[in-house]
NUTOR-678675 format. One record per atom (N, C-alpha, C): chain; residue number from 1; x, y, z. Coordinates in steps of 0.02 Angstrom, whole numbers. Layout:
BEGIN
chain resi xx yy zz
A NUM X Y Z
...
//
This chain:
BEGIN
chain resi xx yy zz
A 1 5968 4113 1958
A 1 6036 4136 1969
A 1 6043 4169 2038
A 2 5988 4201 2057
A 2 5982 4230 2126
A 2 5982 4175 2185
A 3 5967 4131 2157
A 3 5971 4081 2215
A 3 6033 4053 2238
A 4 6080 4051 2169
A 4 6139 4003 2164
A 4 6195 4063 2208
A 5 6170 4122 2243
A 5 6235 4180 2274
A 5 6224 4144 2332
A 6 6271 4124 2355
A 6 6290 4073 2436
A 6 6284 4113 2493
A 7 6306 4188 2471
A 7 6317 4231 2537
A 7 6238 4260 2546
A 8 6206 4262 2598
A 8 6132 4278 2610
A 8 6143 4351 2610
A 9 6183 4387 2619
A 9 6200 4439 2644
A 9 6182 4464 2584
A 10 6227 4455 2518
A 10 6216 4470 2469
A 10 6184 4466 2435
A 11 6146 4418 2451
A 11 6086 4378 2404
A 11 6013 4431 2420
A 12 6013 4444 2498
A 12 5971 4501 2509
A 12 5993 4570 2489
A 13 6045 4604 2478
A 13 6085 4657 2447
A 13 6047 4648 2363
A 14 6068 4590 2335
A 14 6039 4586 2261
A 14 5952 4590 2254
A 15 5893 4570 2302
A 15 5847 4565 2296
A 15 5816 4644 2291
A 16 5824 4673 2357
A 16 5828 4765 2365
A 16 5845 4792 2301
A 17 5914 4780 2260
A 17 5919 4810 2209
A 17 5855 4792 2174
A 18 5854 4733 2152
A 18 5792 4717 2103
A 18 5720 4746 2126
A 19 5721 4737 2178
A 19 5639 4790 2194
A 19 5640 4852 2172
A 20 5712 4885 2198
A 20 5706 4960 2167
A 20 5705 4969 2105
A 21 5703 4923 2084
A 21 5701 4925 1967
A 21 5637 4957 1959
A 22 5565 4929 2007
A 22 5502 4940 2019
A 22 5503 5028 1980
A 23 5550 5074 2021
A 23 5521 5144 1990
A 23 5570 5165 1952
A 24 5557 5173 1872
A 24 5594 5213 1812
A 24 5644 5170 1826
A 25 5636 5105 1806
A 25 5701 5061 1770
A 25 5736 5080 1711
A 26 5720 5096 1655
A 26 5740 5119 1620
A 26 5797 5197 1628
A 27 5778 5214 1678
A 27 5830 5267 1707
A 27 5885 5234 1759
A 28 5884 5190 1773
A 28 5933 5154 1838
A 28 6010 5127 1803
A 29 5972 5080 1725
A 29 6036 5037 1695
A 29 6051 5072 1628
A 30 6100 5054 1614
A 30 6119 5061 1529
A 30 6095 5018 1499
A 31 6074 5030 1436
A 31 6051 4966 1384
A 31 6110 4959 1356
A 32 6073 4875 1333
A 32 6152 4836 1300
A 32 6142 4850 1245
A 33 6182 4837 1199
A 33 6208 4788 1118
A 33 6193 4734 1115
A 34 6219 4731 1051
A 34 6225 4653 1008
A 34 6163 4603 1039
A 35 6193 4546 1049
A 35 6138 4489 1073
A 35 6101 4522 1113
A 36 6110 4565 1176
A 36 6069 4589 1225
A 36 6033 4650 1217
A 37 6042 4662 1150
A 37 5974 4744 1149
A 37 5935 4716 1162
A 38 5907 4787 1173
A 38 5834 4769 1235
A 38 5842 4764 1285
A 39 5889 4747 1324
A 39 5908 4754 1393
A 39 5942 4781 1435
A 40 5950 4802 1508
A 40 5989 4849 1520
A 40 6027 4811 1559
A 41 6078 4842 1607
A 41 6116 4837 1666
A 41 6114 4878 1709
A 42 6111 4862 1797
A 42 6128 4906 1820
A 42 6169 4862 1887
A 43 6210 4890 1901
A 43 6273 4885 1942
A 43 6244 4877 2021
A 44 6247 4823 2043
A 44 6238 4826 2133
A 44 6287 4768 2155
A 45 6280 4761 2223
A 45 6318 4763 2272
A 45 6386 4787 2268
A 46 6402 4841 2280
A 46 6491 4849 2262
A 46 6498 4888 2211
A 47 6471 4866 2142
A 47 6468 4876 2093
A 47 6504 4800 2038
A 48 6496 4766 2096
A 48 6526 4695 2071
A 48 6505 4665 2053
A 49 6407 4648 2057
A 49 6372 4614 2042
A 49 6341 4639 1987
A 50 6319 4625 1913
A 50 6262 4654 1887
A 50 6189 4623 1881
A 51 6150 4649 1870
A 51 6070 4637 1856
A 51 6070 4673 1780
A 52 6034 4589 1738
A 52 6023 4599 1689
A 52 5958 4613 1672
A 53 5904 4649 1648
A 53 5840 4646 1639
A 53 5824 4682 1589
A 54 5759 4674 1567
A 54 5709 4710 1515
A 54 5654 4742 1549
A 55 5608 4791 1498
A 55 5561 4821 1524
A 55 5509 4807 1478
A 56 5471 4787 1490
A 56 5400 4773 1467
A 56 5358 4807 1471
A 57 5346 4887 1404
A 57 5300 4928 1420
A 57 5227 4912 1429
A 58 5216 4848 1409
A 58 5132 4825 1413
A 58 5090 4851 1492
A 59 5123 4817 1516
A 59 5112 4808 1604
A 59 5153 4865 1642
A 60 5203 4890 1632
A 60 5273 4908 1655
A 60 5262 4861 1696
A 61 5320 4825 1661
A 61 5343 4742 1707
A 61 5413 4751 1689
A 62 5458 4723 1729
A 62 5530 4726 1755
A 62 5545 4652 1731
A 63 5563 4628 1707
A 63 5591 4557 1693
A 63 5667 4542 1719
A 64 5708 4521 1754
A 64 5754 4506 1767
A 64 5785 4451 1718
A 65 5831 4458 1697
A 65 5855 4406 1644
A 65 5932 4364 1693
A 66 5956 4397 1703
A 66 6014 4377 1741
A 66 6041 4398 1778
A 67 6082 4372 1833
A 67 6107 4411 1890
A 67 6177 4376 1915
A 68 6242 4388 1922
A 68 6302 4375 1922
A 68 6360 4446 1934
A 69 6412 4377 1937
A 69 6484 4451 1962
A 69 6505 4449 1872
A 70 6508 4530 1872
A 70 6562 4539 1802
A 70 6636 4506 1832
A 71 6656 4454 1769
A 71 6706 4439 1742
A 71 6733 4432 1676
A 72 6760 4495 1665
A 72 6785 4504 1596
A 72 6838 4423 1567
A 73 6802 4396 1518
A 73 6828 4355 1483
A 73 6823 4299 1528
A 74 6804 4287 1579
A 74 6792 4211 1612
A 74 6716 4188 1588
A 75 6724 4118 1580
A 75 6669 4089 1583
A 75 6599 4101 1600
A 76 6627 4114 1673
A 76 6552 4110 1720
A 76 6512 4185 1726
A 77 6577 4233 1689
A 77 6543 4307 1679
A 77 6479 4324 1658
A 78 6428 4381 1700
A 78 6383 4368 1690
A 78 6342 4376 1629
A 79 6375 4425 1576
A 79 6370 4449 1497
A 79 6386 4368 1463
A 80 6409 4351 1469
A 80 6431 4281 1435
A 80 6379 4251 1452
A 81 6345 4233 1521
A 81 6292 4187 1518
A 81 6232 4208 1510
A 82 6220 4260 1514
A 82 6169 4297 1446
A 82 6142 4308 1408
A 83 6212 4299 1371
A 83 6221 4284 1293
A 83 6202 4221 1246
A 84 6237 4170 1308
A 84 6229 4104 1277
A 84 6160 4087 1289
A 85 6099 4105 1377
A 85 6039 4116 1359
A 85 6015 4139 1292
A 86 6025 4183 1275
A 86 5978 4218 1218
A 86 6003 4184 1152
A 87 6058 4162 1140
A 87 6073 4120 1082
A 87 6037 4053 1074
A 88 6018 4029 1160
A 88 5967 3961 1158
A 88 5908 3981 1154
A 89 5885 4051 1146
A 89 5820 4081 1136
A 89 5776 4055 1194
A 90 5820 4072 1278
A 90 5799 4059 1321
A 90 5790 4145 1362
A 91 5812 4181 1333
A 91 5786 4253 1349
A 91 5735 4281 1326
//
């Protein structure tokens, strides 16, 4: 999904966020509900983009699950494609 952001600008804006997950992720996002417990959010570029991920106490490993602009009730929103991941039991 990181690949598919067109603007480089942003695309490097989104990567920085995700490195910084590296220390006390679990302090950065909120955890979800429903289909997505277990996972958090946390808000970058703008606050327009989110990063979806988990934490993997084994390793402390950062998993990135998804990355997109919130759009409430559109399609391509990034909670929606998330969702439908983890319903294909691709999360």
């Amino acid at each position: 999904m990181l690949t598919s952001v067109r603007d480089r600008r942003v695309r490097r804006l989104l990567a920085s966020r995700i490195d910084r997950l590296a220390n006390e992720p679990d302090k950065q996002g909120r955890p979800l509900g429903g289909m997505l417990a277990g996972y958090f959010s946390c808000r970058a570029v703008g606050k327009r983009y989110r990063i979806i991920y988990r934490v993997d106490t084994d390793g402390v490993v950062v998993v990135v699950a998804a990355v997109g602009i919130r759009r409430g009730g559109a399609r391509d929103d990034v909670y929606t494609l998330a969702q439908r991941l983890a319903r294909l039991g691709l999360l």
